[in-house]
C-alpha positions as CSV (number, residue, x, y, z in Angstrom):
1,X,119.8,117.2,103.0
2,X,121.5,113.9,102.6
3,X,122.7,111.5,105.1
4,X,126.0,112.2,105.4
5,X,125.2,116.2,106.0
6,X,122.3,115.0,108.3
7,X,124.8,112.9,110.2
8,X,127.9,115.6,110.2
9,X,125.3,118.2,111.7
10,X,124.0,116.1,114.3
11,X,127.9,115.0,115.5
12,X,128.5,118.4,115.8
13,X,125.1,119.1,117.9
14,X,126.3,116.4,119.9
15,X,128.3,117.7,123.0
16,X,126.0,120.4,123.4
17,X,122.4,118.2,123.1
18,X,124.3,115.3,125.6
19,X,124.8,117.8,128.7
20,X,121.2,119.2,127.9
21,X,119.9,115.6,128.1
22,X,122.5,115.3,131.4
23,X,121.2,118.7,132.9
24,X,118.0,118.0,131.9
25,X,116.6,114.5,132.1
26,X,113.6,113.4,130.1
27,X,111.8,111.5,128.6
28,X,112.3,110.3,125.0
29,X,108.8,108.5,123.5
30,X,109.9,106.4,119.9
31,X,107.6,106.5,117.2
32,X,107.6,103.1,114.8
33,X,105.4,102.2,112.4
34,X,105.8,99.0,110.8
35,X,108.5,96.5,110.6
36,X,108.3,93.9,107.9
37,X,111.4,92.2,105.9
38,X,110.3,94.6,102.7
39,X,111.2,97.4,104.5
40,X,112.8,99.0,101.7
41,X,112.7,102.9,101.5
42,X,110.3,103.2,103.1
43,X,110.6,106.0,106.0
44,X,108.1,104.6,108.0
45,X,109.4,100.7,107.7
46,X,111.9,98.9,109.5
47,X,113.3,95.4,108.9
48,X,112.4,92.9,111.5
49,X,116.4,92.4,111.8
50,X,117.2,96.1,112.5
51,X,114.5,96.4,114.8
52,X,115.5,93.8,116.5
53,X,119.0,95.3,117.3
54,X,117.4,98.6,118.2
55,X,115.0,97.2,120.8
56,X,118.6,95.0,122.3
57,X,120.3,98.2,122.6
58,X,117.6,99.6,123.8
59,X,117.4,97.1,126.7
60,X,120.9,97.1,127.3
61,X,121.3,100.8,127.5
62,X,118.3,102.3,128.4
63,X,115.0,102.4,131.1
64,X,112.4,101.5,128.9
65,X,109.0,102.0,130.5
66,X,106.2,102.4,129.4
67,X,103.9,105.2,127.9
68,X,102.0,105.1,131.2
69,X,104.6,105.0,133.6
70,X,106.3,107.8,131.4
71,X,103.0,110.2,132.1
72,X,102.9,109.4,135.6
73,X,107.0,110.3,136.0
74,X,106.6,113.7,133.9
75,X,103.1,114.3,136.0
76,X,105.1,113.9,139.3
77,X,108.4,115.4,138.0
78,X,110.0,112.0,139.0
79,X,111.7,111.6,135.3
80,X,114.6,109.1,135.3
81,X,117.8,109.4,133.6
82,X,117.6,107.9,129.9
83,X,113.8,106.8,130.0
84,X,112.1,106.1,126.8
85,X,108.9,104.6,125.8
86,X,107.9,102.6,122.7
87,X,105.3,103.7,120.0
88,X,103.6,102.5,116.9
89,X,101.2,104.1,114.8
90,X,98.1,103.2,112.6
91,X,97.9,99.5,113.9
92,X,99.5,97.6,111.0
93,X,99.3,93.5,111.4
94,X,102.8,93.5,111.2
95,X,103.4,94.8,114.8
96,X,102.1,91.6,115.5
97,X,103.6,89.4,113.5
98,X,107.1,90.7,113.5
99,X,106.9,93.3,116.1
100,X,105.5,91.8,119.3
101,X,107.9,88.6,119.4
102,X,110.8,91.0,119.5
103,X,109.3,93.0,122.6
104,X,108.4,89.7,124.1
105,X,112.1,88.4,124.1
106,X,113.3,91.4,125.7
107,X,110.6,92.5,127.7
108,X,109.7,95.9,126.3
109,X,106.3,97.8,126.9
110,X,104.9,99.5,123.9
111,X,101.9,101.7,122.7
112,X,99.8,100.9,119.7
113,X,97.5,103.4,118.3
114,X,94.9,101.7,116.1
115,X,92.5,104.2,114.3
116,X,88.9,102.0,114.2
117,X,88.3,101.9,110.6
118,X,91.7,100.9,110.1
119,X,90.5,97.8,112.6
120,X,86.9,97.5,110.8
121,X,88.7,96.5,107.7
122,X,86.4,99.2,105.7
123,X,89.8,102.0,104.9
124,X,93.2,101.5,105.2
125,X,96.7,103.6,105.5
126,X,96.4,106.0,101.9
127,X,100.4,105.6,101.7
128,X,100.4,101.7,101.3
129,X,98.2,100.9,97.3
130,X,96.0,97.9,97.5
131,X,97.1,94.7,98.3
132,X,96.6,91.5,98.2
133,X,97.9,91.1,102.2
134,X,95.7,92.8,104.9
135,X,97.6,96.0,105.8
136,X,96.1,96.4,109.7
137,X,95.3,94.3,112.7
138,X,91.6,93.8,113.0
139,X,89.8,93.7,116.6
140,X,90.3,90.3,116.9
141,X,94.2,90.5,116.7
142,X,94.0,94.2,118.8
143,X,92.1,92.3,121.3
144,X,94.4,89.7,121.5
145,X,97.3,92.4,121.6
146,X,95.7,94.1,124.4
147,X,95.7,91.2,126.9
148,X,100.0,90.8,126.1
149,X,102.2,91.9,129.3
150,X,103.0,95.4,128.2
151,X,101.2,96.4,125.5
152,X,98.6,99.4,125.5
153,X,95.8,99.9,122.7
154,X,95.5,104.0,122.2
155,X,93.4,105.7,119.8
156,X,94.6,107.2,116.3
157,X,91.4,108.5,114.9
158,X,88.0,106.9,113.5
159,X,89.5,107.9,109.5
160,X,93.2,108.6,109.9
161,X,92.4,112.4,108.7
162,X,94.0,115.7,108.8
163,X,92.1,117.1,111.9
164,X,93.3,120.9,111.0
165,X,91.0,120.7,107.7
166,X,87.3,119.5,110.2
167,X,85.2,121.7,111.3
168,X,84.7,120.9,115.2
169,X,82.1,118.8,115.1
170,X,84.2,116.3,113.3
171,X,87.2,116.5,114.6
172,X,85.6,115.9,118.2
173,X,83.8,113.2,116.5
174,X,87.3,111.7,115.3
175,X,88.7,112.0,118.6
176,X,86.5,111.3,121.0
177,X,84.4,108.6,119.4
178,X,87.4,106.3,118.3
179,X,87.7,106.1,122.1
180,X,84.4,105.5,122.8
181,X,85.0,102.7,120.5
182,X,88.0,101.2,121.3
183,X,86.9,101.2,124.7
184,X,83.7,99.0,123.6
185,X,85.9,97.0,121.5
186,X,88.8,96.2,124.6
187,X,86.6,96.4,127.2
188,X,89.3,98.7,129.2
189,X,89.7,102.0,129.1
190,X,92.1,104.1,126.0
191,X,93.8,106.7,127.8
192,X,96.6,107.7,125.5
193,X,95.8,109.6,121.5
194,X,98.1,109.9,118.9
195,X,97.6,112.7,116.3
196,X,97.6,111.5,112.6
197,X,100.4,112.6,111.0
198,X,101.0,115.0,113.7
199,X,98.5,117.6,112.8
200,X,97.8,119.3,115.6
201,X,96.9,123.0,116.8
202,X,95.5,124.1,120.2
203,X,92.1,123.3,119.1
204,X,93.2,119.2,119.1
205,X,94.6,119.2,122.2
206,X,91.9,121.0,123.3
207,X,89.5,118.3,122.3
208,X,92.0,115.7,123.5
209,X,91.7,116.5,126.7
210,X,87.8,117.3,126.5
211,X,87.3,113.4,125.4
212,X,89.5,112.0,128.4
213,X,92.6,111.1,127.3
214,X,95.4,111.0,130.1
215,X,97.9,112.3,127.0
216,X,98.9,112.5,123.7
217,X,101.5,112.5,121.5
218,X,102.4,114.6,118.1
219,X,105.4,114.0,115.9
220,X,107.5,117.2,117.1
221,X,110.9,116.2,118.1
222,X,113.0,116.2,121.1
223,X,112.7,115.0,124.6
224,X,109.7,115.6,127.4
225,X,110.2,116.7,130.7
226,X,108.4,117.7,133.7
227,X,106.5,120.4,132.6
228,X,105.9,119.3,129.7
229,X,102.4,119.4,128.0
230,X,100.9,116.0,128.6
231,X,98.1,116.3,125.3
232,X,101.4,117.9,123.1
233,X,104.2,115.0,123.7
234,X,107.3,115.1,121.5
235,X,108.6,112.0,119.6
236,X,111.4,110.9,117.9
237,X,111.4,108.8,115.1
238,X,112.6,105.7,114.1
239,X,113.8,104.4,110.8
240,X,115.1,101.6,109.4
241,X,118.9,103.6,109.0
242,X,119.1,103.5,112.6
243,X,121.9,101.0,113.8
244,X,122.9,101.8,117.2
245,X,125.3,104.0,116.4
246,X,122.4,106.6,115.0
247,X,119.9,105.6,117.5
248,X,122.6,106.3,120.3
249,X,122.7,110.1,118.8
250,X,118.8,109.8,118.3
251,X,118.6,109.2,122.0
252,X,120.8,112.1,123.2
253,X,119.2,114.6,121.0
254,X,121.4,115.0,118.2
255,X,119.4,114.9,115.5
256,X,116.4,117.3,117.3
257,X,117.6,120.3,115.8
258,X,117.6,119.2,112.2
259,X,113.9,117.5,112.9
260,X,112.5,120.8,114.2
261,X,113.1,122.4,111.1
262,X,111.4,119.7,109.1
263,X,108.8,119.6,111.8
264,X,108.3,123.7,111.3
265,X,108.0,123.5,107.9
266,X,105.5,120.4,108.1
267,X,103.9,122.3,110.3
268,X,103.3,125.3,108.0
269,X,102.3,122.9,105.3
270,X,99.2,121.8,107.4
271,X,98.5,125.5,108.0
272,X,98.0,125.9,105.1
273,X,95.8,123.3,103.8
274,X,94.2,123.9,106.9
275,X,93.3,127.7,105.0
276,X,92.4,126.3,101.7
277,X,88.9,125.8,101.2
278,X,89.4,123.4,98.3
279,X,91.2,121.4,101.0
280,X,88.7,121.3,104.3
281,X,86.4,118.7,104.9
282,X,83.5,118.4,107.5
């Protein structure tokens, strides 16, 4: 589907996902990644200038809080018109360098999920080929991010893996002990996961929950509300496309019908490596 289609289909969801979002207030979490000058086409990129204008619009049109003041609002049903929360996955240095000054200037909390051998230096994101620049923040830098006004360190795995394909033992293991270290690392306690690439059945949030995480967040769109299960938050993403203009729509839900079909279909993709034997691991 091309972006003008995408865009026509979400104008026309538009009336209909605004008085949902009007009836029904929630809570919108953003998902980043990075956001470097070569942001390309790259889906998970986003220019230091564009970001920039998002996180001003942001600020001038919205209740930003932050992931732990969202929990605590869905957990006593005391969700605000047009809250949102910040995100970034996988701990790239680039949230520092480019990121963090923007959220400075305009005050804006965000989350940062490191995954620990991301931060040891020893693997890195498969998506991104060897480089001569280092890719992630290492604990030095997540240390120092930790002790900004605003900014939470959460947990994204030991190995950045599929969690479907691991037997238990390793998937706990990947879950529970990338808080364990994190925890050793900061010194303060991780209470928020973030499921790599958003593969996640019952059995993750399961063991989510188990390793004491307050909550955690997938990649399935659409807003959360009261009710809402606190170990399966919904996210929307972010990408460098998104002037304010799209990230208004973003924001009211126009787009969250044409993400949960991509999202059901991603979903049956990790079912089904999940199944394949040739696939598993652990």
């Amino acid at each position: 589907m091309g972006a003008a289609v995408r865009r026509a289909v979400a104008l026309s969801c538009l009336p209909a996902t605004r008085l949902a979002s009007r009836l029904r207030p929630g809570i919108r979490i953003l998902m980043y990644h990075r956001v470097r000058p070569s942001a390309g086409h790259d889906q998970l990129s986003v220019s230091p200038e564009r970001f920039e204008r998002q996180i001003a619009h942001l600020a001038g049109t919205r209740k930003v809080v932050s992931l732990a003041d969202a929990v605590a609002a869905l957990t006593a049903a005391s969700v605000q018109p047009e809250s949102v929360a910040v995100t970034f996955d996988d701990g790239y240095l680039d949230n520092l360098v480019y990121a963090l000054p923007v959220l400075r200037r305009h005050g804006i909390p965000a989350t940062i999920f490191v995954t620990t051998e991301f931060c040891d230096q020893t693997r890195s994101h498969p998506r991104y080929p060897a480089q001569s620049e280092r890719l992630h923040l290492d604990w030095r830098e997540v240390r120092a991010l930790a002790r900004e006004p605003g900014i939470t360190i959460g947990s994204h795995t030991i190995s950045h893996p599929f969690l479907q394909r691991l037997g238990d033992d390793e998937a706990r293991h990947e879950i529970a002990d990338s808080r364990s270290r994190i925890q050793d690392e900061l010194g303060i306690a991780t209470d928020f996961f973030c499921y790599p690439s958003g593969d996640v059945t019952a059995r993750e949030s399961r063991l989510a929950r188990e390793a004491g995480y307050r909550a955690a967040v997938t990649v399935a769109p659409g807003a959360n509300r009261p009710g809402s299960d606190l170990w399966a938050l919904r996210r929307t993403e972010i990408t460098d496309r998104d002037e304010p203009r799209e990230l208004s729509m973003k924001l009211a839900g126009a787009f969250d019908p044409i993400h949960a079909v991509l999202h059901w279909k991603r979903r049956r993709a990790f079912a089904a490596a999940a199944r394949d034997p040739n696939m598993q691991r652990g």
